[in-house]
C-alpha positions in Angstrom: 0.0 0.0 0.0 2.6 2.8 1.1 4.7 1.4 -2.0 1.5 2.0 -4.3 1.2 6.0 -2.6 5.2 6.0 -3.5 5.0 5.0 -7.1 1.7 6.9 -7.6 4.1 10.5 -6.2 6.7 9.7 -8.5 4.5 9.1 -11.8 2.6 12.3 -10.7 6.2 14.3 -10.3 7.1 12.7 -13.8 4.3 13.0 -15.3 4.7 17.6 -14.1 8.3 17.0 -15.2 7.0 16.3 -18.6 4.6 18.6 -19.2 6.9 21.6 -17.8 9.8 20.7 -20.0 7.4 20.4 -23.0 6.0 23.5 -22.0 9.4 25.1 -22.1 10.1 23.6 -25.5 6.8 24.8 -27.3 7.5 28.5 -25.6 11.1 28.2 -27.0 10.1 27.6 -30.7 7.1 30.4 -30.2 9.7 33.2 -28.9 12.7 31.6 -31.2 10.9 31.5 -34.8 7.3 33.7 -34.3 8.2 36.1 -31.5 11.4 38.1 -30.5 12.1 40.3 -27.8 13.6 43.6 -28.0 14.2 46.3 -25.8 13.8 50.1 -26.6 17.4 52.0 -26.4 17.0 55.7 -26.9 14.2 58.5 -27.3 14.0 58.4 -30.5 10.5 56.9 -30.4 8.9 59.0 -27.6 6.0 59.8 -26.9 5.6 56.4 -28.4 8.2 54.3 -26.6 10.3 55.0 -24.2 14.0 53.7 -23.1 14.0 50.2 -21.8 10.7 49.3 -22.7 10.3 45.7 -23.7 8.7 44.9 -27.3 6.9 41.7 -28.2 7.9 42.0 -32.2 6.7 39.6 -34.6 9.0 37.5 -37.3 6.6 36.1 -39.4 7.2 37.4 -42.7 4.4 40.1 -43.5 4.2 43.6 -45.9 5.0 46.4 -44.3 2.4 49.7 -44.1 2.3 53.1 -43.5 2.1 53.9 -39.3 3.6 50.1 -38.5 6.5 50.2 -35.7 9.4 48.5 -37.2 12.8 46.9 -36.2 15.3 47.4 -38.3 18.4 45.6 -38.4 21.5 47.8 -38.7 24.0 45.0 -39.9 25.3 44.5 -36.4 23.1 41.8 -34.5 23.5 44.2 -31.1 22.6 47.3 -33.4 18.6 47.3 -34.2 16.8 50.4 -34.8 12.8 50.9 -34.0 11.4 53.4 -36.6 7.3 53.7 -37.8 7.4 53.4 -41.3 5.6 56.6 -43.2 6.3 56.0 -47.0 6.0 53.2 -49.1 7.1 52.0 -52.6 6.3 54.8 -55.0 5.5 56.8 -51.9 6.7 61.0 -52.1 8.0 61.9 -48.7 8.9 65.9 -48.5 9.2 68.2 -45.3 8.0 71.8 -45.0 10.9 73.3 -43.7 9.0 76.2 -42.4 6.2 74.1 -40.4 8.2 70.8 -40.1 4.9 69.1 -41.3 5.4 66.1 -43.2 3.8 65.8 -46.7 3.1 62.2 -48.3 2.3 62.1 -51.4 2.0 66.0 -51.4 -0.9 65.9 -48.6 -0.2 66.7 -44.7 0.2 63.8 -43.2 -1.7 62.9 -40.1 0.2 62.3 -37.4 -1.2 62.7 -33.4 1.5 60.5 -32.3 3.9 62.9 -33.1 4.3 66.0 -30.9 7.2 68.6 -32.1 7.6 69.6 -35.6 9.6 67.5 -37.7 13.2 68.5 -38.2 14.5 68.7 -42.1 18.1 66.9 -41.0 19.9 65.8 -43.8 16.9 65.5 -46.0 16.9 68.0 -49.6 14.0 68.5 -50.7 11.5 65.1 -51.8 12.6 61.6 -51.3 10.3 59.1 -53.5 10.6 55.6 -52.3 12.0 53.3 -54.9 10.9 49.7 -55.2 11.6 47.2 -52.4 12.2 49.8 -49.9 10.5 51.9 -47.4 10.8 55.4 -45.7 11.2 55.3 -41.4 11.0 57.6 -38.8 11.4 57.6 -35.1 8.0 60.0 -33.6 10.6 62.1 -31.9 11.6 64.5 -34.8 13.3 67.2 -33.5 16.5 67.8 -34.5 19.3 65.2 -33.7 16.9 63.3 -31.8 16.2 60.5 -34.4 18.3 58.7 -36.5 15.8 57.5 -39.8 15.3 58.0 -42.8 16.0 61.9 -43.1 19.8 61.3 -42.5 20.5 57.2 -44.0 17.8 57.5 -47.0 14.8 54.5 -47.0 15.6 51.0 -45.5 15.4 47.9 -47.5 12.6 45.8 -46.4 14.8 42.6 -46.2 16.3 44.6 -43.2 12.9 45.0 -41.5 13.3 42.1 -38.5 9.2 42.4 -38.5 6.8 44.5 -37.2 6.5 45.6 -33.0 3.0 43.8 -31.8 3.2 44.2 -28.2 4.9 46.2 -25.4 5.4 43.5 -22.3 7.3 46.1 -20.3 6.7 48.4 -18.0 3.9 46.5 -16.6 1.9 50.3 -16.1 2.4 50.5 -20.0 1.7 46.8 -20.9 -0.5 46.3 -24.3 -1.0 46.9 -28.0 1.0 49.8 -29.6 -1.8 50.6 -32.5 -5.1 52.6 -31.9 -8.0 49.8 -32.8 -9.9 52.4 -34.0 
């Protein structure tokens, strides 16, 4: 009888064993081929995002559109940048220098998540976005405080790591990242 309670423990401690390592596994393979983590260095996003915040991005292969939060991988694994994407293919991107409004396609674009005028930079005049490619910006656009597509040019989508679904951290911030509006 006690050896029956004995063998009946250590089935029921195998059996959690189990299903916590295969738990573990299937998590793995989620956050290793759907799902990577990244963490927010820099104010370049802000209001948006702020410094050490933790992003749930997602790697499944998808077309990027105007107003998604992107990673974008710099060449460097360490060296990622997270930038909204505001032109597409055959997209006209210009800045009034004046108001620092941003005109796509030669109409203001809408943008409440932004809340200083956009700096010029590096930028001359109209950029129009060739094929393949699109144009990023951080929502901090004051000057010097973003490093996008004003200064490096428009971003190759084969360097876009996927598209920010989720912010995990802090937990007072914790949700999506797009108005569901």
């Amino acid at each position: 009888m006690e050896q029956e309670k004995q063998t009946k423990r250590y089935t029921m401690l195998y059996d959690c064993a189990e299903i916590f390592t295969a738990s573990l596994l299937v998590i793995s393979l989620i956050f290793t081929l759907l799902f990577r983590m990244v963490d927010v260095d820099g104010s370049s996003m802000q209001t948006t995002l702020f410094d050490r915040e933790r992003l749930i991005l997602s790697c499944l292969p998808y077309t990027p559109e105007r107003g998604d939060i992107v990673v974008i991988s710099r060449g460097e694994e360490s060296s990622l940048l997270i930038k909204r994407v505001i032109g597409l293919p055959g997209d006209t991107v210009a800045i009034e220098p004046e108001s620092g409004t941003v005109l796509l396609n030669g109409e203001k674009l809408a943008e409440p998540y932004v809340h200083v005028p956009t700096a010029v930079e590096q930028m001359e005049g109209e950029v129009t976005v060739p094929a393949g490619m699109v144009f990023v910006m951080g929502d901090n656009r004051a000057a010097g405080c973003s490093l996008d597509s004003r200064t490096f040019g428009c971003v190759a989508q084969e360097r876009l790591l996927g598209k920010v679904v989720y912010r995990l951290l802090p937990l007072d911030r914790i949700g999506g990242l797009y108005d569901q509006s």
